[in-house]
MMTF fields as JSON, N, C-alpha, C and O atoms, coordinates in Angstrom:
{
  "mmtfVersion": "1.0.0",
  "mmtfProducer": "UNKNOWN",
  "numBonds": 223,
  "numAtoms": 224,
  "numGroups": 56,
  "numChains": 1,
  "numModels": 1,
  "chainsPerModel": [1],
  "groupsPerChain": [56],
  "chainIdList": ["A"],
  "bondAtomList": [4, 2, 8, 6, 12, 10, 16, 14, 20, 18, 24, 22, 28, 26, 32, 30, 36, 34, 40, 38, 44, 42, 48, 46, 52, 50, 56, 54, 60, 58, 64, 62, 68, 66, 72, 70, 76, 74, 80, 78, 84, 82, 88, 86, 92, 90, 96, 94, 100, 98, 104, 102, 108, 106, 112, 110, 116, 114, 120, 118, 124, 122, 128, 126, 132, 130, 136, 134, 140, 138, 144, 142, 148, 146, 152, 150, 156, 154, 160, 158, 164, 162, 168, 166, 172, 170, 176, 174, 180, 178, 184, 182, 188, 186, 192, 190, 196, 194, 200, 198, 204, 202, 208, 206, 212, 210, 216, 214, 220, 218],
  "bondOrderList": [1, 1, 1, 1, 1, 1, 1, 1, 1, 1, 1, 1, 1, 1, 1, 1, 1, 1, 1, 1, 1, 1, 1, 1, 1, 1, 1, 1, 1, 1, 1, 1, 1, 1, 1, 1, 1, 1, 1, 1, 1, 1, 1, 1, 1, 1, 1, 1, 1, 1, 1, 1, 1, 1, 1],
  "groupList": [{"groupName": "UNK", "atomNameList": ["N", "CA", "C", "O"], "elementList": ["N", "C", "C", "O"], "formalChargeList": [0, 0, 0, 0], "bondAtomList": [1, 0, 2, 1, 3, 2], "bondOrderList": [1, 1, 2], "singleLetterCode": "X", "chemCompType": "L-PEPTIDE LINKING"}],
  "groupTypeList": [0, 0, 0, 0, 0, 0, 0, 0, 0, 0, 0, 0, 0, 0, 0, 0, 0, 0, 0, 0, 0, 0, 0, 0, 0, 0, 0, 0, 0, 0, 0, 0, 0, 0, 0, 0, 0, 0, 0, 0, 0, 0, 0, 0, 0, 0, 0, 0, 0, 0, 0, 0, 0, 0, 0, 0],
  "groupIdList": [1, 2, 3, 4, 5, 6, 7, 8, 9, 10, 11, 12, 13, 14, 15, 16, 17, 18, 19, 20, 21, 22, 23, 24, 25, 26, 27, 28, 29, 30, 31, 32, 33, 34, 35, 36, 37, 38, 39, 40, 41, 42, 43, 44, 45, 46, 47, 48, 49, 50, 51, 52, 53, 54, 55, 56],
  "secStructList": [7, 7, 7, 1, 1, 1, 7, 7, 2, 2, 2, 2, 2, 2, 2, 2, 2, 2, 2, 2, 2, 2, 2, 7, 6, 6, 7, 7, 7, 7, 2, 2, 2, 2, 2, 2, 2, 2, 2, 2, 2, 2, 2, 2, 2, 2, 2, 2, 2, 2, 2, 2, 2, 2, 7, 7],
  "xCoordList": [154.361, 154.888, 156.02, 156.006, 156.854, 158.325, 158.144, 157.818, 158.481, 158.232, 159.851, 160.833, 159.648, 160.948, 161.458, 162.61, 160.469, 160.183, 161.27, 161.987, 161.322, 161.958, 162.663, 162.865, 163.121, 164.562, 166.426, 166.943, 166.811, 168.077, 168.925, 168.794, 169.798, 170.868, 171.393, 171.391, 171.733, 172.51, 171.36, 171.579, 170.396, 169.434, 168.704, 168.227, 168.971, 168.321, 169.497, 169.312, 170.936, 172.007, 172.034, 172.377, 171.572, 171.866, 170.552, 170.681, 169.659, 168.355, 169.035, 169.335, 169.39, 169.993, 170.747, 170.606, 171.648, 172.794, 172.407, 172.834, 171.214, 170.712, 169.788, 169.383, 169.293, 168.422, 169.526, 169.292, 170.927, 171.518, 171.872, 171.281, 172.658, 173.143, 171.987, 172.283, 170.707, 169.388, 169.107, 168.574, 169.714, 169.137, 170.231, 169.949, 171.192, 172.484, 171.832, 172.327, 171.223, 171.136, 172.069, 171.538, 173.551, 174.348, 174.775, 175.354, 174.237, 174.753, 174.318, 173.224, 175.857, 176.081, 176.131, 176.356, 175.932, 176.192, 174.711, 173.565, 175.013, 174.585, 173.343, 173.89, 172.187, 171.977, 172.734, 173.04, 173.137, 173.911, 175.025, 175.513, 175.652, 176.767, 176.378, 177.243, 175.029, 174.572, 174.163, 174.303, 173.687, 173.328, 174.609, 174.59, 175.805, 176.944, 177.443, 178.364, 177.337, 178.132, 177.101, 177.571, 175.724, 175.205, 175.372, 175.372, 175.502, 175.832, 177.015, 177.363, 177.921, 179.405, 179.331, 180.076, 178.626, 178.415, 178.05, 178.764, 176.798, 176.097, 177.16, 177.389, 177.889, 178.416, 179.506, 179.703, 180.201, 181.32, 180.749, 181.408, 179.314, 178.606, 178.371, 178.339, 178.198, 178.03, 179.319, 179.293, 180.114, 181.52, 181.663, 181.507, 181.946, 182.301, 181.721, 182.329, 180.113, 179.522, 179.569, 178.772, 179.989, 180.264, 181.774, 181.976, 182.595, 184.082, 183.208, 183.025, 182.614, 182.661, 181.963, 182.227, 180.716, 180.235, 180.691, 180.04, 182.207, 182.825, 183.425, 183.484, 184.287, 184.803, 184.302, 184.908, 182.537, 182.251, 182.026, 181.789],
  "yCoordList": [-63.984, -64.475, -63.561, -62.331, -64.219, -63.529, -63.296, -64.156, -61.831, -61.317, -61.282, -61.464, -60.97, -60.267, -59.3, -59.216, -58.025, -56.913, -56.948, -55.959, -57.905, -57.635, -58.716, -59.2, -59.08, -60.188, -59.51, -58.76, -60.051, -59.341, -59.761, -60.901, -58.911, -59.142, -60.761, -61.621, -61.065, -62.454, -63.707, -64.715, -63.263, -64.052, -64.797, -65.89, -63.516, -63.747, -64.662, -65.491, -64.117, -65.064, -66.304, -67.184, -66.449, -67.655, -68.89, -70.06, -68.124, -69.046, -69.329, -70.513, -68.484, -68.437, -69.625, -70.5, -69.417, -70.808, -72.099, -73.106, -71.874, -73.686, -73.695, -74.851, -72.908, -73.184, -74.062, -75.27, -73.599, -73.941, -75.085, -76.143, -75.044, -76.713, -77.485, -78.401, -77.443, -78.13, -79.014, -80.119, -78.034, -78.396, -79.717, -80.389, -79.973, -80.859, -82.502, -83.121, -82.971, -83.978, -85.143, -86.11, -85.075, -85.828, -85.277, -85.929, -83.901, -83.637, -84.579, -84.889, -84.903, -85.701, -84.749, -85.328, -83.522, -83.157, -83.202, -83.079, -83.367, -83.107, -82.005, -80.903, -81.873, -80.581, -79.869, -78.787, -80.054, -78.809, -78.35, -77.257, -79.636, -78.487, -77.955, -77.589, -77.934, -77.266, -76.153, -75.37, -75.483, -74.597, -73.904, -72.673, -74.577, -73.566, -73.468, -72.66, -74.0, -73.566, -72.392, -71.37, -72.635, -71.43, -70.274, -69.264, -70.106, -68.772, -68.575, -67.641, -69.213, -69.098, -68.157, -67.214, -68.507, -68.102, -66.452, -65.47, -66.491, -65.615, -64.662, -63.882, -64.534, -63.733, -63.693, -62.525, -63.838, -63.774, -62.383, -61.592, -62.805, -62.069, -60.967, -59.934, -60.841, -59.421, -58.96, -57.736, -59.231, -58.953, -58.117, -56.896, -58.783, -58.33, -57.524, -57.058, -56.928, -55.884, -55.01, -54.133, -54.72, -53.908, -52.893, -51.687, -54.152, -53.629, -53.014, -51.815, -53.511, -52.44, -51.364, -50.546, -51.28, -49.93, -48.712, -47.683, -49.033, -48.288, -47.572, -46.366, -48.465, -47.763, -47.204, -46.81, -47.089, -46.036, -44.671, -43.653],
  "zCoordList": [154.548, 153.292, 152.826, 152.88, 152.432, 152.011, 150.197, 149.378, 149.945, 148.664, 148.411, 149.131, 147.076, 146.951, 146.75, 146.323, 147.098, 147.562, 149.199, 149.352, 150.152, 151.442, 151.91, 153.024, 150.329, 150.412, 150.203, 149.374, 151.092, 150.817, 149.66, 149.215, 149.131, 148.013, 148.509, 147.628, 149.594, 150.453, 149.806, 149.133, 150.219, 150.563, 148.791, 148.484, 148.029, 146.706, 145.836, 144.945, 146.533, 145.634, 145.858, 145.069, 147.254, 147.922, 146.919, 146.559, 146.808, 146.139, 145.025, 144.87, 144.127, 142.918, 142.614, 141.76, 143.603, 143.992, 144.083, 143.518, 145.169, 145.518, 144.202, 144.084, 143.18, 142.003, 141.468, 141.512, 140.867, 139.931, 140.823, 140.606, 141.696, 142.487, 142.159, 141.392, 142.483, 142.87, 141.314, 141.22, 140.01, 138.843, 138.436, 137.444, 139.057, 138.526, 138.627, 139.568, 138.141, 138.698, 139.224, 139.77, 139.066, 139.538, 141.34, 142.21, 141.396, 142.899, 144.258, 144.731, 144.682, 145.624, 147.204, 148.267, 147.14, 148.491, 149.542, 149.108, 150.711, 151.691, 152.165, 152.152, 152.496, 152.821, 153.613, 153.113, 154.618, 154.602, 154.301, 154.584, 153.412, 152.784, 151.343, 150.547, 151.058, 150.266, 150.771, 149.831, 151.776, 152.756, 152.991, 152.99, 153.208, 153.469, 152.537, 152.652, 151.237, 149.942, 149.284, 148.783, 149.337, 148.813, 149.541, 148.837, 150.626, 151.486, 151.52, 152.243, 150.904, 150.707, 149.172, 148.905, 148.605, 146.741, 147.21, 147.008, 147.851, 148.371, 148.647, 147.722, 149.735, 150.713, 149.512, 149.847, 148.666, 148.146, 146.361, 145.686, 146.351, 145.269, 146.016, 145.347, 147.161, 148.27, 148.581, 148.453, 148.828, 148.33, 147.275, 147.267, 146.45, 145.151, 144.544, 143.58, 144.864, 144.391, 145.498, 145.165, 146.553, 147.829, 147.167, 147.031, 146.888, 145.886, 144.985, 145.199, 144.03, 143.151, 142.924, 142.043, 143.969, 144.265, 144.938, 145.119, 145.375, 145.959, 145.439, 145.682, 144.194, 142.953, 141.978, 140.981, 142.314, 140.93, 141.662, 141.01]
}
């Protein structure tokens, strides 16, 4: 069983993502381009806190 104790930063944004997509009720996409847009969200929030942990 997966905790979230030994979930990655990727992995927790990515849920985050398909929560909020998941809640729209007008969404028209696909599973998997819901699958590649949340790991797109994901990887871009891992990004951007990679930048800015560098700079403190």
């Amino acid at each position: 069983m997966m905790t979230t104790e030994n979930i990655s930063r990727r992995d927790y944004f990515a849920g985050q993502a398909l929560a909020a997509l998941l809640s729209d009720p007008e969404l028209t996409m696909a599973p998997d381009q819901i699958a590649e847009h949340v790991f797109d969200v994901a990887d871009a929030m891992v990004a951007e806190l990679v930048k800015r942990e560098a700079v403190q």
